[in-house]
C-alpha positions as CSV (number, residue, x, y, z in Angstrom):
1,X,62.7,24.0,-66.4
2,X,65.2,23.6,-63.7
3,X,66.5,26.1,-61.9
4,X,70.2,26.8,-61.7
5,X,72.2,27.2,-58.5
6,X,72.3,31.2,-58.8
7,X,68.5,31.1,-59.3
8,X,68.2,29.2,-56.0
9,X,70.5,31.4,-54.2
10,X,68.7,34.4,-55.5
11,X,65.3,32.8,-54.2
12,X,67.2,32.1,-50.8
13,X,67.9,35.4,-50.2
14,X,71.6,34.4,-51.0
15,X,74.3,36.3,-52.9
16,X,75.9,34.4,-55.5
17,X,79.2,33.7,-54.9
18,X,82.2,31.7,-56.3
19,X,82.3,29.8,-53.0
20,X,78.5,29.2,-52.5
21,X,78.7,27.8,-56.5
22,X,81.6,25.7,-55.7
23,X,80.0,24.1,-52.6
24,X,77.0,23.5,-54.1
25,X,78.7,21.3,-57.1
26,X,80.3,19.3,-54.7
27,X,77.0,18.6,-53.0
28,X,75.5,17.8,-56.1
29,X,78.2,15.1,-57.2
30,X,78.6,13.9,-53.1
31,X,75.5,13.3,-50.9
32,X,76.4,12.9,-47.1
33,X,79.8,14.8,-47.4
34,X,81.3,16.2,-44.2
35,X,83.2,19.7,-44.6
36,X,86.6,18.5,-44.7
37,X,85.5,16.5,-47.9
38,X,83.6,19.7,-49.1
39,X,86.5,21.4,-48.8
40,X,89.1,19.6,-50.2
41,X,86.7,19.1,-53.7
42,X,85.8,22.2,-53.8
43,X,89.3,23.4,-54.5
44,X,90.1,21.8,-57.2
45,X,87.3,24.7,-59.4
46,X,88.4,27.4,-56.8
47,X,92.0,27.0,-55.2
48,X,92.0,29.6,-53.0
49,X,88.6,28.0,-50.7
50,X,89.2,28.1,-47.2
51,X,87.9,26.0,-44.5
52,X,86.0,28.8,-43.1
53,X,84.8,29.8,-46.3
54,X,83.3,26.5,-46.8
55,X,82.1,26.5,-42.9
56,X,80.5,30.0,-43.5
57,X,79.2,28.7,-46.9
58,X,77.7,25.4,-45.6
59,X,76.0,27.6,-42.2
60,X,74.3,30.0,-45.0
61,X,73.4,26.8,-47.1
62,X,72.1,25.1,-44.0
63,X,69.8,28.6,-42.5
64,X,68.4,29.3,-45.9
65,X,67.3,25.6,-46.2
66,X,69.0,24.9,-49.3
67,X,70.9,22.0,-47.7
68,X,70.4,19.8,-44.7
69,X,73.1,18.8,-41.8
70,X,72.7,15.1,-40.4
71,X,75.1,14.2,-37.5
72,X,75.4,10.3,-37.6
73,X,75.9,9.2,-34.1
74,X,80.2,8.6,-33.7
75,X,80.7,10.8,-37.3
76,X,81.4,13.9,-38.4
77,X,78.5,16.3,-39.7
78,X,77.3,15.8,-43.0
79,X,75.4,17.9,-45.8
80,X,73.4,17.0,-48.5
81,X,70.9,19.3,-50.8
82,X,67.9,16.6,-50.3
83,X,65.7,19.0,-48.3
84,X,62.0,19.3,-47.2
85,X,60.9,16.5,-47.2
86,X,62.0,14.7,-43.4
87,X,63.8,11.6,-44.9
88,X,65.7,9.7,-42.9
89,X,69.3,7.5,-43.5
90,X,70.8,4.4,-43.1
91,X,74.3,4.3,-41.8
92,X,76.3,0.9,-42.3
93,X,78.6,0.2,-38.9
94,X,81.5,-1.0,-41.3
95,X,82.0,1.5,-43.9
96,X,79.9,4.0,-43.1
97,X,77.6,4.0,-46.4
98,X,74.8,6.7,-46.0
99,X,71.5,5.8,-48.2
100,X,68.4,7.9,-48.0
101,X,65.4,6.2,-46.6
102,X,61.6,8.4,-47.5
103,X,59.8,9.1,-44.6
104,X,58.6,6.0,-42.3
105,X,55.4,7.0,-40.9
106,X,52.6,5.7,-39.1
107,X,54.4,2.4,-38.6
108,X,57.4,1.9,-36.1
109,X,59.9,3.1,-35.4
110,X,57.8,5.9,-33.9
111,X,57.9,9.8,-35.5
112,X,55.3,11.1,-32.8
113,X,56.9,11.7,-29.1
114,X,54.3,9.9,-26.6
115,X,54.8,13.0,-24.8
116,X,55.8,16.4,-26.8
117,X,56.7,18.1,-23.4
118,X,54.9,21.0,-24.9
119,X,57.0,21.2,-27.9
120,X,55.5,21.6,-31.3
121,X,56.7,19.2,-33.4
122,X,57.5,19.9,-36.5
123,X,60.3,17.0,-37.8
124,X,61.5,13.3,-37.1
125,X,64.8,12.4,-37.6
126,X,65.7,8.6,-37.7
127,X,69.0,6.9,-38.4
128,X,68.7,3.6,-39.1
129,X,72.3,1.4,-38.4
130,X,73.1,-1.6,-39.7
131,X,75.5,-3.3,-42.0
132,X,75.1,-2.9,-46.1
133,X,75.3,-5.6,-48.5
134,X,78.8,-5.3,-49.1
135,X,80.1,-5.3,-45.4
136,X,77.5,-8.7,-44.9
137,X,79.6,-10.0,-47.2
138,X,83.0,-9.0,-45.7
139,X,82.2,-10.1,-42.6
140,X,79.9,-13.4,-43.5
141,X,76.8,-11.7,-42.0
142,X,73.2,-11.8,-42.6
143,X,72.7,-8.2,-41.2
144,X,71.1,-9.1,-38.5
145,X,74.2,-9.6,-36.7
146,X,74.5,-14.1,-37.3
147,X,77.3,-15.3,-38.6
148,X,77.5,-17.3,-41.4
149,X,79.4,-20.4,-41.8
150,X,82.2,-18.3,-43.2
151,X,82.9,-17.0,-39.3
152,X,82.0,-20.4,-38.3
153,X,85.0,-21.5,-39.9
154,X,83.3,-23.9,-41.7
155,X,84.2,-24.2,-45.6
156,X,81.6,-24.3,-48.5
């Protein structure tokens, strides 16, 4: 049986609140949201949200470990309830599409520091940039960054 959003604030050590159950739904519908997004979604089931409510919701969310802050090099902050288990994202450079990528390991790029500097490791975060299907496209790419003979001006 799945648990419902109160039960897993209750396990989190979490009051249940109208704001915590609003930002949650939102999360739910909108992986890799930043705040102002939360924010604005989350009013339309509670209209009196405030930015700091949802700040102060997303911080509890985030130290409980019932949702997860990525910061995309050049991009806001964003949240998403895929927790626990060190997954990484791709970020396309032209529209900024976020997909979840499951764990990369033993192979490169590298998750193990060649030197921890006496740190105990305990996560890897990657990001993986690039261009999704759609922006190839749009910009006659392959991906990989050579243009196709749309950019080359030449007609098909």
């Amino acid at each position: 049986m799945e648990t419902t959003w109160a039960e897993q604030l209750r396990t989190a050590g979490l009051r249940v609140t109208r704001p915590r159950l609003s930002v949650l739904g939102v999360l739910a519908e909108h992986p890799h949201v930043d705040a102002e997004t939360i924010a604005t979604a989350a009013r339309t089931v509670h209209p009196s949200i405030s930015p700091q409510a949802v700040y102060g919701v997303l911080k509890a969310l985030v130290g409980s470990g019932l949702a997860r802050r990525i910061e995309p090099a050049g991009g806001p902050a964003l949240y998403e309830l895929r927790v626990g288990d060190n997954h990484h994202h791709l970020v396309c450079r032209g529209c900024g599409l976020i997909a979840d990528v499951d764990c990369v390991v033993g192979q490169a790029p590298c998750l193990a520091p060649s030197d921890a500097a006496g740190f105990a490791v305990d996560e890897a975060e990657v990001v993986f940039w690039g261009l999704c299907a759609d922006c190839q496209v749009s910009r006659g790419t392959n991906g990989y960054g050579t243009s196709s003979a749309i950019e080359e001006g030449v007609s098909a």
